[in-house]
matplotlib code that plots the C-alpha trace (Angstrom):
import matplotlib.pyplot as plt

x = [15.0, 17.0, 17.7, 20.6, 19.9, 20.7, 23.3, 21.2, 20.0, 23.3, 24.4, 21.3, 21.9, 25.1, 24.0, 21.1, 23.5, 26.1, 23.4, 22.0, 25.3, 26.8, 23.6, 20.9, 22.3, 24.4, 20.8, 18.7, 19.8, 19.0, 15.8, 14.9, 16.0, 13.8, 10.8, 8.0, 8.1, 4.1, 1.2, -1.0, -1.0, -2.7, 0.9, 3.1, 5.7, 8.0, 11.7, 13.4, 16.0, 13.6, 13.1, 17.1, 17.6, 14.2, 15.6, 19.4, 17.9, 16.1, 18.7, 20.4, 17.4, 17.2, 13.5, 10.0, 12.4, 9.0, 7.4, 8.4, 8.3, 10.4, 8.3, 8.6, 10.6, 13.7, 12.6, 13.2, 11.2, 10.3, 13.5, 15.5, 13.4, 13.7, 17.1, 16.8, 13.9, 15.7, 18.3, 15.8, 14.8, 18.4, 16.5, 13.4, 14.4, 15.1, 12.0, 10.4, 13.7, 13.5, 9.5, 8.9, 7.4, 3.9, 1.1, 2.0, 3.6, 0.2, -1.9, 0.1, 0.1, -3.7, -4.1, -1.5, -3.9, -7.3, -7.3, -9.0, -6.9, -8.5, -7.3, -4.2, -3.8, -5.2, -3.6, -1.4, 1.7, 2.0, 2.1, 4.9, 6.6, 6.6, 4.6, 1.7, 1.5, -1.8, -3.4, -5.7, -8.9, -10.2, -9.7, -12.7, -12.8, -16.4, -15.7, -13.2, -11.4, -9.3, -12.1, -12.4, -15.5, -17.0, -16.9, -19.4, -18.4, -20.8, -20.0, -23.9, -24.4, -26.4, -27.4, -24.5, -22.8, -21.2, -21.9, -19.6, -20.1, -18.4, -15.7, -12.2, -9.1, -5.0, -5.4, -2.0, -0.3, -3.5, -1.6, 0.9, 0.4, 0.8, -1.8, -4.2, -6.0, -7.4, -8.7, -12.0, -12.6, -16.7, -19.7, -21.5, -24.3, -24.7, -26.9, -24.0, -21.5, -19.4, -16.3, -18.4, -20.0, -17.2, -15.8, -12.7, -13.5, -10.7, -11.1, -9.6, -8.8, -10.4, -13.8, -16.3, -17.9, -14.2, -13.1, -9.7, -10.6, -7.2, -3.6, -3.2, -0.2, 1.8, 4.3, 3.6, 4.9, 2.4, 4.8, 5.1, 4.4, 3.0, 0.3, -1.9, -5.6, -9.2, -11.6, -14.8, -16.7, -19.9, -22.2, -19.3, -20.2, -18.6, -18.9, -19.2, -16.4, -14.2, -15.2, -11.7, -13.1, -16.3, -18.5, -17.7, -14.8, -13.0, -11.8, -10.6, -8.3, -7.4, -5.6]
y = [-5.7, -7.0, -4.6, -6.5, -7.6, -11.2, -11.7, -12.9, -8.7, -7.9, -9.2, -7.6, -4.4, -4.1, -5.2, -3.2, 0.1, -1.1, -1.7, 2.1, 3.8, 1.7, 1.3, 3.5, 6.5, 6.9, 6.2, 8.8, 11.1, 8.7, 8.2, 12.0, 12.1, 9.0, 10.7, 11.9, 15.9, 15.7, 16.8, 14.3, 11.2, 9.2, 10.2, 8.7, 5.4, 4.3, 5.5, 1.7, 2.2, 0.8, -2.2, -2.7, -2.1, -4.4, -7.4, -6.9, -6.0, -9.4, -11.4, -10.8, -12.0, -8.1, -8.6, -7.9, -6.7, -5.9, -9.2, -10.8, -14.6, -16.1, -17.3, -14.3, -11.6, -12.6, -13.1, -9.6, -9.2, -5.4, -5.2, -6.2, -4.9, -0.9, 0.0, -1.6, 0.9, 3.7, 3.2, 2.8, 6.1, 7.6, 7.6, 7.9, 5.6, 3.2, 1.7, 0.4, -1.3, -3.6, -3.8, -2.1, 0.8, 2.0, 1.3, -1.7, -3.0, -2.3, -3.8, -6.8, -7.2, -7.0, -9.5, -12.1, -11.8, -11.1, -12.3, -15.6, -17.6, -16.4, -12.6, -13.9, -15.5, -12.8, -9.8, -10.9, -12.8, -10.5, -7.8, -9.5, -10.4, -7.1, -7.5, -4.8, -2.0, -0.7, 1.9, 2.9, 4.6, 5.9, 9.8, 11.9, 15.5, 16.0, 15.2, 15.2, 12.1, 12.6, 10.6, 7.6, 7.0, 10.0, 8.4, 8.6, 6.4, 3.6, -0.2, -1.5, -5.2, -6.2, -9.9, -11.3, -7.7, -4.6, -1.5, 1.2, 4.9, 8.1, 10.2, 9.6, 11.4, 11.2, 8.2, 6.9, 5.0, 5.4, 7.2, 4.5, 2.8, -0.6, -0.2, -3.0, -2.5, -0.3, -0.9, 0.6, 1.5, 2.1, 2.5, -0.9, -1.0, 2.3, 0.5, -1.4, -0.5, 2.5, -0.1, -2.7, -0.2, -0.2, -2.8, -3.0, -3.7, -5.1, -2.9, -3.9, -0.5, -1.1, -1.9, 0.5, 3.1, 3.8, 7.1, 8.8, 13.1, 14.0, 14.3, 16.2, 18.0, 17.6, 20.8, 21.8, 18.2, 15.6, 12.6, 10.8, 8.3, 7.0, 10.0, 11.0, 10.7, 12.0, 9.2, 8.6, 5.1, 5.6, 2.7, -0.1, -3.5, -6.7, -9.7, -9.7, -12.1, -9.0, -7.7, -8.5, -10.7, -10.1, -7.1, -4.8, -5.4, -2.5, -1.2, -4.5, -4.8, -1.3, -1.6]
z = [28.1, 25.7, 22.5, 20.9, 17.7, 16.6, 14.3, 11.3, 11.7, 12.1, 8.6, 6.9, 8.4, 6.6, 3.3, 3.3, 4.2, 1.6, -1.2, -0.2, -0.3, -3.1, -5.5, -4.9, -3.8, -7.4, -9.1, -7.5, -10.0, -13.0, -11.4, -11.5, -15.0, -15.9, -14.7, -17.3, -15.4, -16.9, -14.4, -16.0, -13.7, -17.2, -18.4, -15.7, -15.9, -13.6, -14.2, -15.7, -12.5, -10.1, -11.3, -12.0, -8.5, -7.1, -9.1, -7.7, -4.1, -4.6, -5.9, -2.9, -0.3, 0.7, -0.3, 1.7, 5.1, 6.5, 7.2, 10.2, 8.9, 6.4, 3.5, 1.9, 3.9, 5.7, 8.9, 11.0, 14.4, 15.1, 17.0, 14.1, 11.5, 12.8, 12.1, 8.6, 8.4, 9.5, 6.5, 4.2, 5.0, 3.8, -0.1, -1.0, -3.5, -1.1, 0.4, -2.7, -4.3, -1.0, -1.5, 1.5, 0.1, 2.2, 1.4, 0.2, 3.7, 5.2, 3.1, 2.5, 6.8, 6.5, 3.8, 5.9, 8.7, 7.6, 3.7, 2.2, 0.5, -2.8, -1.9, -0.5, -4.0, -6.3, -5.0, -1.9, -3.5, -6.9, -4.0, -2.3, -5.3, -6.3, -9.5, -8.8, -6.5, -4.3, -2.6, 0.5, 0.7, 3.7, 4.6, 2.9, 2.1, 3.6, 7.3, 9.7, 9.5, 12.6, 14.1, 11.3, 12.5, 11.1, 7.6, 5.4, 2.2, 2.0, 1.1, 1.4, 0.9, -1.4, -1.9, -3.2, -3.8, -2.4, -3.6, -2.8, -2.9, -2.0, -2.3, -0.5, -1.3, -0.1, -1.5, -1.3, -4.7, -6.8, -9.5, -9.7, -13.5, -11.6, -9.2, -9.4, -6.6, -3.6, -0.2, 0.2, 3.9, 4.3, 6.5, 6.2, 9.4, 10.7, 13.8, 14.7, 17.3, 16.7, 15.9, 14.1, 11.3, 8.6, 6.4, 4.2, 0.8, -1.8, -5.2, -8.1, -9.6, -13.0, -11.5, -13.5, -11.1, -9.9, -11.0, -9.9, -10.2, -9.6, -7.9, -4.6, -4.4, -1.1, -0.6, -4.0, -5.4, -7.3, -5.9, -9.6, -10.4, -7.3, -6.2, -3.8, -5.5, -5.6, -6.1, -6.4, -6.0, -7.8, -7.3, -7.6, -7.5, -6.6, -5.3, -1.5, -1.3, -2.0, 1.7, 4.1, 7.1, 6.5, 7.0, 10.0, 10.8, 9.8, 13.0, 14.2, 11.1, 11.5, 14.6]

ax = plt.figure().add_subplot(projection="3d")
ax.plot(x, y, z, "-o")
ax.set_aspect("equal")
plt.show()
């Protein structure tokens, strides 16, 4: 097997190390200073040195290194695309100034594959153009979500609706003030196969009935401004359109 990368990932490798050890490294500290230090989440903003560095790491094409195709990433194959990763990992600054910040890359991969063009559209390319951020809801405090299956959180269709309801928490980037929206992972058909029960629901994260309770800290850290949330859905409607690939298919967009 072949594990030599081509010479287009050759050329991004470098950049991307130079633009880490010239660029971002010398910010981190700015960064930390630039943070608000408050344990409110309501209170957070992003330190101005992110976006400096996103729009230099974008003038330069070292933009969405994630994506495999070329209409918005450069092109990188998983062969190519892991040692980039493993520089990235040098900051923890690093990752979102090249848009490849999680859960972002996730959700972005699931609206490629599984979105409608009006998702694609409405939450998709400000997501790869690294005008909003996002955030994914599936763990829950009330069962053991080793075993996804065991989830309880309901998205019920109704009519021309789904409501959602329940509690999910380590909700990744809900704290973030440019999150626009979550992906609501919920049990829509309990009488359907164990992998065809749950649906993914796109929330924008203003919808009334959405209700963030709190930050979890991870080693004693909040992780501001981006935040691992508490939230509760409480009877949140919208249209059924806002279901990813229609309802139960969870699992199959999952893996």
């Amino acid at each position: 097997m072949d594990f030599e990368h081509s010479e287009r990932a050759r050329i991004v490798i470098e950049q991307v190390e130079r633009f880490i050890r010239e660029r971002i490294v010398p910010n981190e500290a700015t960064y930390l200073d630039q943070l608000t230090g408050s344990e409110d989440w309501r209170r957070w903003r992003v330190p101005p040195i992110v976006e400096e560095l996103k729009a230099q790491a974008r003038e330069l094409g070292l933009w969405n290194l994630f994506l495999p195709d070329e209409t918005h990433g450069v092109g990188l194959d998983n062969r190519d695309y892991a040692p980039v990763a493993e520089l990235t990992g040098r900051s923890f600054l690093a990752p979102e100034v090249f848009n490849c910040a999680a859960p972002d890359t996730g959700n972005a991969e699931v609206l490629i594959k599984y979105g409608s063009d009006l998702q694609k559209e409405q939450w998709l390319l400000p997501l790869l153009d690294g005008e909003i951020r996002s955030g994914f809801s599936m763990t829950e405090p009330a069962v053991a979500s080793s075993d996804a299956t065991n989830m309880a959180a309901t998205a019920e269709v109704e009519g021309d609706e789904v409501v959602l309801n329940g509690q999910k928490w380590w909700t990744s980037g809900a704290g973030d003030p440019r999150c626009a929206f979550l992906i609501f992972m919920g049990l829509t058909d309990p009488s359907a196969g164990r992998h065809q029960q749950h649906s993914m629901v796109l929330v924008p994260i203003d919808t009334p009935g959405v209700k963030i309770l709190r930050m979890l800290p991870v080693f004693g850290q909040l992780g501001e401004p981006h935040g691992h949330a508490e939230i509760l859905f409480d009877n949140v409607r919208l249209p059924v359109e806002s279901i990813i690939a229609g309802p139960g298919r969870g699992f199959e967009i999952a893996q």
